[in-house]
N, C-alpha and C positions, 0 to 999 in steps of 0.2 A: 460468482463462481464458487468461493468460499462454502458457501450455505446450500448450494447445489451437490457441492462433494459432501457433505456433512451429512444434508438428507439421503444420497445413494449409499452413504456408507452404513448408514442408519438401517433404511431397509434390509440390506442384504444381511444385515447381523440379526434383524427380528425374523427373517425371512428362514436365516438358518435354525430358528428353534424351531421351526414348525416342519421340517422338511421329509418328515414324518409322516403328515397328515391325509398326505393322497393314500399313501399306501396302506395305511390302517384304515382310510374310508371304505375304499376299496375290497381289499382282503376279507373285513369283517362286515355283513352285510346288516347284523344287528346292531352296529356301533352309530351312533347319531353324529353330527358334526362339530359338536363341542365337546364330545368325549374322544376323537378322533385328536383332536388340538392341544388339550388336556394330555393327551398320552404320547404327544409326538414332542411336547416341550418335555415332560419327565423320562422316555425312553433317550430324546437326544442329548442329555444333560451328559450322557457315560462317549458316547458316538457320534457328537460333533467333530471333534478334529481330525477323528475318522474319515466322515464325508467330504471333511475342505479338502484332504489329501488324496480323497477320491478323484474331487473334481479339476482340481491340478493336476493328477495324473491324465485326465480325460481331455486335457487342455489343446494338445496336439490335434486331437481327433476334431474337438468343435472349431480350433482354428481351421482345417481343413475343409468342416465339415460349412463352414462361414466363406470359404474363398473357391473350392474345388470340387469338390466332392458331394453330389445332391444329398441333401438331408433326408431322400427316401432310403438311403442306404446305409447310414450312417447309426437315425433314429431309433431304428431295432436296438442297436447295442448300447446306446444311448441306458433306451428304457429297461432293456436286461440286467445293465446293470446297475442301476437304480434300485430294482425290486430285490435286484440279488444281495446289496449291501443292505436294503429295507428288512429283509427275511431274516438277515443275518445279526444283525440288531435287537429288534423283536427275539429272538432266538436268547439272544445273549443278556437282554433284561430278563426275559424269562427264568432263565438259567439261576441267576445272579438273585431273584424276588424266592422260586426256589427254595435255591441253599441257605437264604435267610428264614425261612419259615424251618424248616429243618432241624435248625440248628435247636441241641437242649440247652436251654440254659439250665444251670445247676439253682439246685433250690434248697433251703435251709433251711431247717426246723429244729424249736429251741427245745432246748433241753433234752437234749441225745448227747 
């Protein structure tokens, strides 16, 4: 039992660096599936605890969506909002890659 939890716990923490990866396969129809994986572990690095608080917030809805509630009706919102934290990410690495090119760094020259 020990090693059964260890392994699921395991998973679900490699599972959150990639969580990324549909949505930029997706999106970008040039992007291959290693560059896709590659950019879902360096985009989530800023927007993982983001997502976990996502999916805890969403917690109510899948438990429902698990006991009551058909999953044909549920799914939509599910997946809306998925792409819409996925955009909003993407969005905010963007932003953030950006303002770092941007930026001048000062430069110095001898004898002035």
């Amino acid at each position: 039992i020990f090693f059964r939890s260890l392994a699921i716990i395991g998973t679900l923490v490699l599972m959150l660096k990639y969580y990324l990866a549909p949505m930029l396969f997706v999106a970008d129809e040039n992007m291959d599936v290693n560059e896709a994986l590659h950019m879902s572990v360096v985009v989530s690095k800023n927007t993982l605890f983001d997502f976990v608080y996502l999916v805890f917030s969403m917690l109510g809805w899948i438990i429902l969506s698990l006991l009551f509630i058909p999953l044909i009706y549920t799914l939509p919102l599910f997946v809306t909002v998925y792409f819409t934290h996925c955009s909003y990410a993407v969005a905010e690495y963007n932003e953030h890659i950006k303002k770092i090119n941007n930026e001048n760094f000062p430069t110095f020259m001898a004898g002035i």
